[in-house]
N, C-alpha and C positions, 0 to 999 in steps of 0.2 A: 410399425406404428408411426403416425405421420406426426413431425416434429411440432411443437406450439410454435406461437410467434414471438412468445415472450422466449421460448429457449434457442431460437433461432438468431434475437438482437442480442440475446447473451452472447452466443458465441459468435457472434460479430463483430460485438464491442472488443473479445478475447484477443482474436487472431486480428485484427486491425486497427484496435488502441480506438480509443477516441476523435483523434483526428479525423479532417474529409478523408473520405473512402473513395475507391474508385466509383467510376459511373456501373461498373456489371462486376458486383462483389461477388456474386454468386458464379461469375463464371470460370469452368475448370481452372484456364489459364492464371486469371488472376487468384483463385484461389492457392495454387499452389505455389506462386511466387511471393505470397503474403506467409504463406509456410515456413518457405524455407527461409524468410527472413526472421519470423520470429526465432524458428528453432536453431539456425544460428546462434541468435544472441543469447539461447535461453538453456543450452544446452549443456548437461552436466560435467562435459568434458572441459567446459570452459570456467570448472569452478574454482581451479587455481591461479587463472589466469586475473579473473577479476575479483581474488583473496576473499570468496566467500564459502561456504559449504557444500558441496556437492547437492545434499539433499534437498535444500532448498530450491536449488533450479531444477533440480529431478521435479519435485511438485506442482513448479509452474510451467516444465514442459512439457507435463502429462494432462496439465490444464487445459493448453493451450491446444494439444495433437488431441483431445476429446471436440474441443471446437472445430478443429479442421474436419473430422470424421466425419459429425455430424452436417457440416457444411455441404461436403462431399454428397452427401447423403442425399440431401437436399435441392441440390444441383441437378443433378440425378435424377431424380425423382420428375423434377420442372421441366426437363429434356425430355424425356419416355411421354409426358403429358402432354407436353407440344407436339409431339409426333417424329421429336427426332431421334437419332443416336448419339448418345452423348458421349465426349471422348474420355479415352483414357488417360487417368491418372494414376502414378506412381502413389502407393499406399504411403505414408509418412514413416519415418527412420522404426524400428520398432523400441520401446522401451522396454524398461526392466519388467513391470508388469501392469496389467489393465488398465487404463485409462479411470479415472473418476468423472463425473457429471460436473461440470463446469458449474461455479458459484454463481447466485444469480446475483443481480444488484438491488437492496434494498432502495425500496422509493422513500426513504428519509438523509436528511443531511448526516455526510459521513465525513471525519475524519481525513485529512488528506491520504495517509498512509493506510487507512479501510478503504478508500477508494481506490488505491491501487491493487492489493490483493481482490476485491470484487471485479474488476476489470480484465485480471490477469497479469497484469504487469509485476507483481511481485507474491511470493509466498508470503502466506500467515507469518511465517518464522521469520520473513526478510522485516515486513511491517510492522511484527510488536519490534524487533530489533534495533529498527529506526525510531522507535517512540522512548525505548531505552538509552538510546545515542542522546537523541536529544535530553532529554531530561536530564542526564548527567551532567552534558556541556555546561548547562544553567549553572549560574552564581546559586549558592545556601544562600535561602533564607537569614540563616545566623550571620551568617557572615559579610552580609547586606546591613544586618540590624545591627550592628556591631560596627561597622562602617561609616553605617549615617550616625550614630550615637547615640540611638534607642538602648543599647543593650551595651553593659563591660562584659569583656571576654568572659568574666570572672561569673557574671551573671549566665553567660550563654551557658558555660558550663554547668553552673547546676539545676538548671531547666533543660538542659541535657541531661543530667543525669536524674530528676523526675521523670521526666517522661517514658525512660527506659524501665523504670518502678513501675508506671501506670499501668494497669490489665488491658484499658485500651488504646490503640493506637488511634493518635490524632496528627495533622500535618502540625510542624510544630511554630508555625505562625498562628493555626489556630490555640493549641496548648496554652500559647504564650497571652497571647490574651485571656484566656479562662484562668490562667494564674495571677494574671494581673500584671502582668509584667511589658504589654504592648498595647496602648489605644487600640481602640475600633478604627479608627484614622493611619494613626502606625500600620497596621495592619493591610489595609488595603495598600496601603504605597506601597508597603515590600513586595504584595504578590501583584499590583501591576507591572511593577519593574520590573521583578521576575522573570514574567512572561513577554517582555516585552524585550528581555536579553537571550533568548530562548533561539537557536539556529533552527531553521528555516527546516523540516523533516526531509525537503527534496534535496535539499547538500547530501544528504548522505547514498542517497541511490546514485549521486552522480558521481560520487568519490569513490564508491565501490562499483564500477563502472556498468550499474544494470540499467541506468538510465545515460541518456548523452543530452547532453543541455537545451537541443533543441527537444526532442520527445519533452523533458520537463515541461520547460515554457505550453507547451500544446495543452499535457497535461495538468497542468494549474489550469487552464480557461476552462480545459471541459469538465474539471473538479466546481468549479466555480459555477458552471452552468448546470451544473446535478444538484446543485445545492442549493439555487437558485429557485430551480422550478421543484422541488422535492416538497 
């Protein structure tokens, strides 16, 4: 079955990142030196090296060698049509087991760390991971409001410990104001500042060495341009 065009830029975008691509993406040569560069870096053997999970790079190197296949495929296919023969390529390393369909890219604004797992560049597991990194690093709330002199500690406390009483959860800048205990004004200053002390989600792919500083920079602009035109 002859591949769509939408699953063909998918695994384009997979095995070549976002960045300019060669001039003949499609061609054997270049397709298998884009290979083996991904599976390099992506490769489960490398999962102690760069202190993450094995599993997780198993997933996006089984990502990745379904985009190669497919490409392969494709190539292939363009050759036999033209009237040539097209050369031989080395099948890619085999993994543990089948290959999955490569994710496609939603045409709406994503997340920075959604846009890397759509692209390939990292597992599901690596990107909530990093969205958990971050949000820890973040200063509390409480202890923002307690800071600026909205709140005594004494206060934080037991609007900490209502909130834990309440049946529903609510973030506890918003609690704090439905108690009365924070302006609407209050309110938005802490969760500006908040966010606005928040580490950057690509520190963390580059500290866990799945991204290298240059790949980042690329990838912000073409996170930027997805989102742009989305």
């Amino acid at each position: 079955m002859r591949a769509s065009q939408r699953s063909i830029d998918d695994a384009l975008a997979l095995l070549y990142g976002p960045g300019p691509r060669p001039d003949d993406p499609l061609s054997m040569t270049t397709l298998k030196r884009a290979w083996h560069r991904r599976a390099h870096a992506l490769h489960p053997d490398r999962a102690v090296t760069l202190g993450v999970p094995a599993q997780r790079l198993e997933a996006a190197f089984k990502r990745v060698e379904a985009a190669y296949r497919l490409l392969r495929e494709v190539a292939s296919d363009s050759a036999v049509s033209a009237g040539a023969s097209p050369s031989p390529s080395p099948s890619p390393s085999p993994s543990p087991s089948p290959s999955p369909s490569a994710p496609s890219i939603p045409n709406r604004p994503l997340r920075f760390a959604e846009y890397l797992y759509f692209t390939g560049w990292v597992s599901r597991e690596d990107a909530a991971a990093s969205l958990t990194w971050q949000r820890r690093a973040r200063p509390l709330i409480g202890q923002l409001a307690v800071a600026w002199g909205y709140l005594t500690a004494s206060q934080l406390g037991d609007l900490l410990q209502q909130r834990r009483a309440s049946p529903r959860y609510r973030p506890l800048a918003s609690y704090a104001l439905e108690q009365g205990y924070l302006s609407a004004h209050q309110r938005v200053r802490l969760v500006r500042h908040q966010r606005a002390l928040r580490r950057p989600v690509g520190r963390y792919f580059v500290d866990a060495g799945i991204l290298t500083p240059q790949a980042l920079a690329q990838l912000l602009e073409a996170h930027r341009r997805h989102n742009a035109a989305a």
